[in-house]
Backbone as CSV, one residue per row, in Angstrom:
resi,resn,N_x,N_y,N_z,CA_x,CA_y,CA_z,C_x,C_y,C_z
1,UNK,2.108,-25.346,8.678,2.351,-23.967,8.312,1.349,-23.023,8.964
2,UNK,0.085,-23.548,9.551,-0.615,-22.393,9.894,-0.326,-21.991,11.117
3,UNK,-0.480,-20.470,11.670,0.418,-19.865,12.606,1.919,-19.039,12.277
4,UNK,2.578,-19.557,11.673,3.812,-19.907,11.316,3.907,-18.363,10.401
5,UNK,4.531,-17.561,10.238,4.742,-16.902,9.478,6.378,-16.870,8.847
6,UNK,6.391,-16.394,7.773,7.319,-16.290,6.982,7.617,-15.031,5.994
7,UNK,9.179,-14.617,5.454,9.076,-13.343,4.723,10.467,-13.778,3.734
8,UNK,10.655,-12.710,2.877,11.931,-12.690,2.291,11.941,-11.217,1.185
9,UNK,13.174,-11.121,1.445,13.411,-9.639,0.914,13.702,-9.723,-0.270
10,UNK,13.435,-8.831,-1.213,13.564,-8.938,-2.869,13.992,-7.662,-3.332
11,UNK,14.912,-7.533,-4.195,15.481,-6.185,-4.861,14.637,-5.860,-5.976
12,UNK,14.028,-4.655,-6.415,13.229,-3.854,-7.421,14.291,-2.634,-7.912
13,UNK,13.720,-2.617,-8.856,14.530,-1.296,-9.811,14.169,-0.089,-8.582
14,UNK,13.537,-0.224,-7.539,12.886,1.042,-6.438,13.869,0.671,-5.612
15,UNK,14.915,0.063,-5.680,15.330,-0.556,-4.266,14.904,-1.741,-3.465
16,UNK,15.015,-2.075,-2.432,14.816,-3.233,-1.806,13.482,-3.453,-0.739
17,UNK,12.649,-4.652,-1.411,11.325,-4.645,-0.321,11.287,-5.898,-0.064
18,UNK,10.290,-5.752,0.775,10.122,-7.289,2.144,9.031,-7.952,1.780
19,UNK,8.473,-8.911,1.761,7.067,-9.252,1.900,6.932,-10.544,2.865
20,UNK,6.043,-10.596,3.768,5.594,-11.615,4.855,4.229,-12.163,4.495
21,UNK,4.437,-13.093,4.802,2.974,-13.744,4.429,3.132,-15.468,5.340
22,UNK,1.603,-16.467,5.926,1.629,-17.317,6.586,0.602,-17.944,5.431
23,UNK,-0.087,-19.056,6.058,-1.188,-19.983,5.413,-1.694,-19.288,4.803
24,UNK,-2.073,-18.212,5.296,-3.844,-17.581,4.785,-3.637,-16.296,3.647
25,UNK,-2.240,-15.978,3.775,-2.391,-14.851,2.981,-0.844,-13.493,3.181
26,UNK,-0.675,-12.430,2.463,0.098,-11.951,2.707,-0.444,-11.292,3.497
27,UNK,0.692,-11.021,4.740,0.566,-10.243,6.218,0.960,-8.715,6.579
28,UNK,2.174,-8.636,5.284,3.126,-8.024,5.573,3.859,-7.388,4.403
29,UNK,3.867,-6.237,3.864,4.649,-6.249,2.756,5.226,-4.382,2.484
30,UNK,6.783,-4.525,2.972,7.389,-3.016,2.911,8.064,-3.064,1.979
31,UNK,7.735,-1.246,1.243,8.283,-0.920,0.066,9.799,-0.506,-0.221
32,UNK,9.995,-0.314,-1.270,10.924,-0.269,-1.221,12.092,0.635,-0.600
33,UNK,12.949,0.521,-0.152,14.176,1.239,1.014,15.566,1.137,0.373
34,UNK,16.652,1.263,0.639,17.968,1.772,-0.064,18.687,0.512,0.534
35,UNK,18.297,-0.346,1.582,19.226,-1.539,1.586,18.146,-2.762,1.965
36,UNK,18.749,-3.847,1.702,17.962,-5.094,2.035,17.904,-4.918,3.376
37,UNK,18.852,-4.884,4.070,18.708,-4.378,5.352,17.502,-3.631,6.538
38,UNK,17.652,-2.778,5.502,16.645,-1.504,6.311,14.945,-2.447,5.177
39,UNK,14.925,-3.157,4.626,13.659,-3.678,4.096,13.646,-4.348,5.194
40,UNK,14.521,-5.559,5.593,14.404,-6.796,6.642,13.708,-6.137,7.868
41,UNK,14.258,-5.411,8.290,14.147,-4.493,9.913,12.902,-3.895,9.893
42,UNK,12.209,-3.285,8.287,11.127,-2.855,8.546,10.099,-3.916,8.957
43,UNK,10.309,-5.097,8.180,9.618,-6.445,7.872,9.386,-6.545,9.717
44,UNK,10.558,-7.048,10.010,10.635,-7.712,11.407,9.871,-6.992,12.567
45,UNK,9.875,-5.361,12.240,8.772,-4.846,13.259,7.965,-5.122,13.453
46,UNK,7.229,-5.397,12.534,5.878,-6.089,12.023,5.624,-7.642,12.467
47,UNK,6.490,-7.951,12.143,6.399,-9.584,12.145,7.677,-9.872,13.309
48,UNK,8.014,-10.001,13.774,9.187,-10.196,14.703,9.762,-12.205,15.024
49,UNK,8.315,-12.536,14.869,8.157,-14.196,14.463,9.163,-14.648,13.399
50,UNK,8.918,-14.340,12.317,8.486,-14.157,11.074,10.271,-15.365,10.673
51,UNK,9.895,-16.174,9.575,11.171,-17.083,9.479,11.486,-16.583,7.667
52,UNK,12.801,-16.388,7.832,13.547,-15.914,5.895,12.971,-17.745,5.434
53,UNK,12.580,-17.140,4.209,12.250,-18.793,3.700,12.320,-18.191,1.948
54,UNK,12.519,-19.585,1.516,12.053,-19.366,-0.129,10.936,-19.225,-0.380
55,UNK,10.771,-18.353,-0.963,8.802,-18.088,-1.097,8.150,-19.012,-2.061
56,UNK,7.315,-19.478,-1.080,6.554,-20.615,-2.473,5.354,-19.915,-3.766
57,UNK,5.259,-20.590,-4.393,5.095,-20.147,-6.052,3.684,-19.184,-5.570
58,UNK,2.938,-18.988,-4.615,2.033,-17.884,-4.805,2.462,-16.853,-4.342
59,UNK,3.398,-16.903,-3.649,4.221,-15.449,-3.096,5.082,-15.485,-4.131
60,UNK,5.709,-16.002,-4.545,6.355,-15.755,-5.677,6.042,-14.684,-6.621
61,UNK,4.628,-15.297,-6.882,3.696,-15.000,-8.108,4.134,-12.906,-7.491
62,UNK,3.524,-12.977,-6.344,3.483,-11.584,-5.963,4.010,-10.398,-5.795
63,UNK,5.687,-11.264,-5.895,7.050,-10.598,-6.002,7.021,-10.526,-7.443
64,UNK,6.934,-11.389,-8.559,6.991,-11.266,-9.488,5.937,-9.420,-9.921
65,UNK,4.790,-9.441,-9.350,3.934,-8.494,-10.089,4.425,-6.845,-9.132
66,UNK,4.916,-7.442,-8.394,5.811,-6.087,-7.664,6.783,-5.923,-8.347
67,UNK,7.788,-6.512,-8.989,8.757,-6.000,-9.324,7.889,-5.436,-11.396
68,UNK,7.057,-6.100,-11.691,6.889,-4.915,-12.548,6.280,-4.372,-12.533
69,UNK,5.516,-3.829,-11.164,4.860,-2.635,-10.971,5.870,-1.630,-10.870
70,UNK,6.926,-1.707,-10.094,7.965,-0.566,-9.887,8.855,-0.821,-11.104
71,UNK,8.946,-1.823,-12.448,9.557,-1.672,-13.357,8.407,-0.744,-14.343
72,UNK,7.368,-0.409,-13.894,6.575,0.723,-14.653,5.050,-0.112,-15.316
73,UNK,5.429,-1.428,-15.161,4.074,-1.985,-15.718,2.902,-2.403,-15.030
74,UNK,1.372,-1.991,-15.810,0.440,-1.961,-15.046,-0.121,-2.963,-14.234
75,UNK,-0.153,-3.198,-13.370,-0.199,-4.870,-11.917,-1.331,-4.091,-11.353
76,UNK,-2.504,-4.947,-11.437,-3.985,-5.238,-10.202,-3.391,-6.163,-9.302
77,UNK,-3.124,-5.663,-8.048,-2.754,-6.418,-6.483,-4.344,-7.160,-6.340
78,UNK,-5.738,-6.720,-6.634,-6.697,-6.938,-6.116,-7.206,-8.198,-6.098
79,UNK,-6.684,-9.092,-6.344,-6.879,-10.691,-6.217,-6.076,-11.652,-5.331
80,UNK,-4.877,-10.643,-4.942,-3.839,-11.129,-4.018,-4.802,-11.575,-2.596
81,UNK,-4.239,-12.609,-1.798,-5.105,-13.251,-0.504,-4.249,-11.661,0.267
82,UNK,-4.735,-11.545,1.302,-3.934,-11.245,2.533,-4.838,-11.778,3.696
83,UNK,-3.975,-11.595,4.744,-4.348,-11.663,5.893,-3.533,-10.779,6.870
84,UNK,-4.505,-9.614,7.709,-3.986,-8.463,7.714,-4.462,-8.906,9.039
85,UNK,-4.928,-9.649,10.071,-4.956,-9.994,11.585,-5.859,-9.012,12.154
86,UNK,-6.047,-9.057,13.365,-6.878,-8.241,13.456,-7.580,-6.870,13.521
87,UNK,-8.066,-6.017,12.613,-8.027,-4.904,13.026,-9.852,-3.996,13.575
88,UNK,-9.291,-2.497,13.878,-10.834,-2.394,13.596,-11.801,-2.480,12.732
89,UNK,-12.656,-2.280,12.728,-13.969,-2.525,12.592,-13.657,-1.688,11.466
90,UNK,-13.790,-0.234,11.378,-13.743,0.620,10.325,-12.176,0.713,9.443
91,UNK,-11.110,0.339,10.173,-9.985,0.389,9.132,-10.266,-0.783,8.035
92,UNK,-10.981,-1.969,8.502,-11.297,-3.036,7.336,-11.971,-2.645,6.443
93,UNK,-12.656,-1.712,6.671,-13.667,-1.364,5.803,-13.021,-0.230,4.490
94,UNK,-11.978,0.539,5.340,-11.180,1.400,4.680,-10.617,0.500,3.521
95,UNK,-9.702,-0.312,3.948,-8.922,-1.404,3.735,-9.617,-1.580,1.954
96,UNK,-10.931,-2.159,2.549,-11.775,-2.991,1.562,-11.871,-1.953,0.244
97,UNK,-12.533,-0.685,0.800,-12.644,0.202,-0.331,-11.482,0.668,-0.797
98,UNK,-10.111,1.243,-0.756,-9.217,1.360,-0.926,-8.548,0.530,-2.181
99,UNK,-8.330,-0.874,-1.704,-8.236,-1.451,-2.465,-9.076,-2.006,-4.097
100,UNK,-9.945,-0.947,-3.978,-10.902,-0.874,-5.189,-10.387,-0.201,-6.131
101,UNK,-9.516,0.986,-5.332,-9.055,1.525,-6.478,-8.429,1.145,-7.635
102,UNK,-8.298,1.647,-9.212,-7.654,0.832,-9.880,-6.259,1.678,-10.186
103,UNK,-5.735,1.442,-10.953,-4.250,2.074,-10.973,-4.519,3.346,-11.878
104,UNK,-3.719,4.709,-11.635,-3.794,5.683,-11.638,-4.786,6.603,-11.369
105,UNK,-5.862,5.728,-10.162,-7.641,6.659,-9.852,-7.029,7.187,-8.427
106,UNK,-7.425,8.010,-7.862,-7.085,8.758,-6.479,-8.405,8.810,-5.886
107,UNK,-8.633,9.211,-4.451,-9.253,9.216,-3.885,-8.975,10.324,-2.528
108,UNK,-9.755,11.122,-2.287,-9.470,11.873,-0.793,-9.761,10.839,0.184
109,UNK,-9.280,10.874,1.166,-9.439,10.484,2.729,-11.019,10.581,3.150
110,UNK,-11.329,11.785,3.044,-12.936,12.588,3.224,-13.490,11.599,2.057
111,UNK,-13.307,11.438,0.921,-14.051,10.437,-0.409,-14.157,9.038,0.497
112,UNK,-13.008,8.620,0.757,-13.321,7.310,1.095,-14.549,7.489,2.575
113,UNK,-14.296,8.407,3.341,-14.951,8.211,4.450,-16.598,8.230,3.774
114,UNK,-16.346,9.042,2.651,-18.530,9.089,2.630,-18.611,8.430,2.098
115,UNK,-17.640,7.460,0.859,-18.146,6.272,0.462,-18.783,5.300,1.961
116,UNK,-18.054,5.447,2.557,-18.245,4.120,3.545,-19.619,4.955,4.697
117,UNK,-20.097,5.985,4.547,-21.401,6.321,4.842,-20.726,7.091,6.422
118,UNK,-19.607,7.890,6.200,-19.009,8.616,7.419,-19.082,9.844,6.903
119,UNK,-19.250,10.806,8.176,-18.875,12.003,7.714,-17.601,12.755,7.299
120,UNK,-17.379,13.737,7.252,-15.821,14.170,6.959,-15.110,14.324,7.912
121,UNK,-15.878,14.375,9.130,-14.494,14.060,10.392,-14.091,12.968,10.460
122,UNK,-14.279,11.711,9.668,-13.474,10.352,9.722,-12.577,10.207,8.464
123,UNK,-12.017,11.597,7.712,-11.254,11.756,6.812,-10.119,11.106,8.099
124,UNK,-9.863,11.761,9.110,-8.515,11.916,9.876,-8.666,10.087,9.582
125,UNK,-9.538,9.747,10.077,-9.331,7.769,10.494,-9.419,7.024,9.558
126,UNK,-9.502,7.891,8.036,-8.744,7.380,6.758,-7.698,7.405,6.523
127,UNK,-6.824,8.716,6.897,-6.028,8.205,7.411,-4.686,7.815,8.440
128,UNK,-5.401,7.540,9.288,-4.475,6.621,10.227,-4.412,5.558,9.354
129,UNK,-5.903,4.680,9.139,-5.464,3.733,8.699,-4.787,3.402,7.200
130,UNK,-4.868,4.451,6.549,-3.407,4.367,5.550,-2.100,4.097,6.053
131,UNK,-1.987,5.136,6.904,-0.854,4.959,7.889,0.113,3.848,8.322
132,UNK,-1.038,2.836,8.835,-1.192,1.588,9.746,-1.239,0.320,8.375
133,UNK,-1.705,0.440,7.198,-1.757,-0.487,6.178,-0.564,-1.298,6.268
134,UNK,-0.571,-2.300,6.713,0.587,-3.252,6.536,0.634,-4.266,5.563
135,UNK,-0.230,-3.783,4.349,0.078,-4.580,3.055,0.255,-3.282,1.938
136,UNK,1.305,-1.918,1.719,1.025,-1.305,0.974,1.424,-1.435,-0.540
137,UNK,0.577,-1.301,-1.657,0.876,-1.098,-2.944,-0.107,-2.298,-3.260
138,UNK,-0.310,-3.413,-2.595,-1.349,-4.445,-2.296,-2.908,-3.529,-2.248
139,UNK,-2.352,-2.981,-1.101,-3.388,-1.998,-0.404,-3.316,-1.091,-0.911
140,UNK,-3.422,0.098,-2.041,-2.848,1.004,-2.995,-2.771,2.065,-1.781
141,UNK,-2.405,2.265,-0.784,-2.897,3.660,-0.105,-2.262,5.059,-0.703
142,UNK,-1.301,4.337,-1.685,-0.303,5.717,-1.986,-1.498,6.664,-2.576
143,UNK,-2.413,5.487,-3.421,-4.099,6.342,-4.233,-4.716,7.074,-3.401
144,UNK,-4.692,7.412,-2.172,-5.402,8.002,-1.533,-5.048,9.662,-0.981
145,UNK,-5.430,10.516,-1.434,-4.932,11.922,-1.181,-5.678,12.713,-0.118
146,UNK,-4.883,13.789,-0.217,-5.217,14.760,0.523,-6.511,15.597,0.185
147,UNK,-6.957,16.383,0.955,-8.204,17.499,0.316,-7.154,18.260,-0.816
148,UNK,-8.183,18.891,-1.571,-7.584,19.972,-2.856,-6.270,19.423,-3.841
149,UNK,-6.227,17.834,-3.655,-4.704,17.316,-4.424,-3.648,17.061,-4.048
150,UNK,-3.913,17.429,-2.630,-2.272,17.542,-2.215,-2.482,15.998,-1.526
151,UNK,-1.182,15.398,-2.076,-1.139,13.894,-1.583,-1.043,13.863,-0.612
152,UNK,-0.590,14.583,0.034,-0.745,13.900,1.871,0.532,13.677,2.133
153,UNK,0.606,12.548,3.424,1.976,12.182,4.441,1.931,10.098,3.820
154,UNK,2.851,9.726,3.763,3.284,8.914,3.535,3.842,7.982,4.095
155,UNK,3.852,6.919,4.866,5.030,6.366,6.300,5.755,5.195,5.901
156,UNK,6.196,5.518,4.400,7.222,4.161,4.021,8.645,5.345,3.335
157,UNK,9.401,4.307,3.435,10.484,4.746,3.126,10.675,5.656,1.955
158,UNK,11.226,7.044,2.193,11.167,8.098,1.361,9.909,9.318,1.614
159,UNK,8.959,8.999,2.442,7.914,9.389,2.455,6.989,9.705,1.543
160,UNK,6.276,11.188,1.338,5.482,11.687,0.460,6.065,12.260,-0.502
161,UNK,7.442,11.803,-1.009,8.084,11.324,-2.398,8.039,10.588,-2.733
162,UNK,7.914,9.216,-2.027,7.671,8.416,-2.434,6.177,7.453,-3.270
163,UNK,5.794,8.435,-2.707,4.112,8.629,-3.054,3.709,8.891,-3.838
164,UNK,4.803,10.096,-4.250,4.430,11.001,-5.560,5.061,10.063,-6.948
165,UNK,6.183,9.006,-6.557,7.144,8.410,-7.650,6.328,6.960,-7.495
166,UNK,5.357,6.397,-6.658,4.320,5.795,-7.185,3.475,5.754,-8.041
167,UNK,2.422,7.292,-7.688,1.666,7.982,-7.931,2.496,8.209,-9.690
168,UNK,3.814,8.841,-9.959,4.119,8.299,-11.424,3.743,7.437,-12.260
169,UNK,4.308,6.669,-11.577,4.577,5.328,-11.886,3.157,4.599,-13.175
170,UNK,2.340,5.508,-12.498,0.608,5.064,-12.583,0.014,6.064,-14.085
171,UNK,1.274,7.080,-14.066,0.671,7.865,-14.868,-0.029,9.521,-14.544
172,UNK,-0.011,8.996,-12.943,-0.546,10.927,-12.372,0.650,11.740,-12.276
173,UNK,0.372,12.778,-12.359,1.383,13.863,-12.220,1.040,14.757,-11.001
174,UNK,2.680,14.385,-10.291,2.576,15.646,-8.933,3.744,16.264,-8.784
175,UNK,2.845,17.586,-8.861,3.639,18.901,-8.693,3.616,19.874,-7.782
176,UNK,4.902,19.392,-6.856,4.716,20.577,-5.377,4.037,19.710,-4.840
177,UNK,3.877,18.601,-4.956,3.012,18.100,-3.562,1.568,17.890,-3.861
178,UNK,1.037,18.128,-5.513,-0.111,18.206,-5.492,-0.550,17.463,-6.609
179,UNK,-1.776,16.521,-6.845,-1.606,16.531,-8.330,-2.342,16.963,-9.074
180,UNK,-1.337,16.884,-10.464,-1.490,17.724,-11.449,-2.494,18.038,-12.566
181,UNK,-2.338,16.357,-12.895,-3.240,15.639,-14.046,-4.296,15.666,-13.927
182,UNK,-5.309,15.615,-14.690,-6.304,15.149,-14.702,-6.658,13.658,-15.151
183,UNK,-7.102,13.092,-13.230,-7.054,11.672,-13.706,-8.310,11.508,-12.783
184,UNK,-9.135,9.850,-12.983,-9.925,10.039,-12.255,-10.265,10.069,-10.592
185,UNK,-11.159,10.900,-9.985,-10.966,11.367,-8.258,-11.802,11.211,-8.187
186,UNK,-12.174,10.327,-7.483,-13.520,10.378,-6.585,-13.434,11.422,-5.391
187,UNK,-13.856,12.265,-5.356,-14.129,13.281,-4.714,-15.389,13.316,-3.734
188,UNK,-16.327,13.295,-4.213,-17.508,13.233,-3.686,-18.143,13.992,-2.589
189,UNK,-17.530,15.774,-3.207,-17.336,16.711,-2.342,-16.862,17.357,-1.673
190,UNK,-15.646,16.501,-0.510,-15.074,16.842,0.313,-14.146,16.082,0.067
């Protein structure tokens, strides 16, 4: 099995998502989209290798906590393996902190960059690599906002609606694009 990658598409009350994963970990995992179809095709960009298989019981496990995250119940991804291949230097690092978040906490782009000891011009290369996250909801990036609340751009199916009906999901409230609630933000200035 090592080398070897593998995926299979699963229906959620959100519609239909993909997840890929090999030996080491999940690789690969798109949210949900309006047909199994358009999940598969997203999958395969990514993975183009990639073989339909029955998912064995730890991917399983993972589909299982996806489908009741989008059935509304509260799921920590943060113990899940992945293996996200190679990237830079600083998107891992993004990656790493990101995934700290816990469910319904937000974070600016600019927050994560001074956590990680950057200035606020590496807000932008927070995010790209949201952008580029090829494990999302694993990878919470939807938690990650814009300056002043406004969630930002989104690059999974539905976009920065879809973000916002995550971002629900969790308990924050966005309105117009912004959110609402008072929940916790690491801010940290900028």
């Amino acid at each position: 099995m090592t080398g070897e990658r593998f995926y299979t598409v699963f229906e959620t009350v959100a519609g239909f998502a993909a997840i890929g994963w090999n030996g080491t970990g999940i690789n690969s995992f798109r949210l949900p989209a309006g047909t199994a179809g358009e999940a598969e095709r997203a999958l395969l960009r990514r993975l183009p290798d990639a073989r339909a298989v029955v998912p064995p019981s730890p991917v399983q496990a993972v589909i299982n906590q996806a489908l009741r995250y989008f059935a509304g119940e509260r799921v920590d991804f943060a113990a899940v393996p992945v293996d996200l291949g190679p990237q830079q230097p600083f998107f891992e690092r993004v990656y790493t902190a990101v995934r700290r978040l816990g469910w319904g906490e937000t974070a600016t782009y600019g927050a994560i960059a001074k956590l990680l000891d950057a200035g606020p011009e590496f807000a932008r290369d927070v995010g790209q690599a949201m952008a580029a996250n090829p494990v999302p909801l694993i990878i919470p990036c939807h938690r990650v906002t814009a300056a002043n609340g406004r969630i930002g751009g989104f690059s999974a199916p539905g976009g920065s609606h879809s973000k916002a009906q995550m971002l629900a999901i969790e308990g924050v409230e966005v309105r117009d694009g912004v959110v609402t609630r008072d929940v916790p933000q690491l801010g940290l200035g900028f």
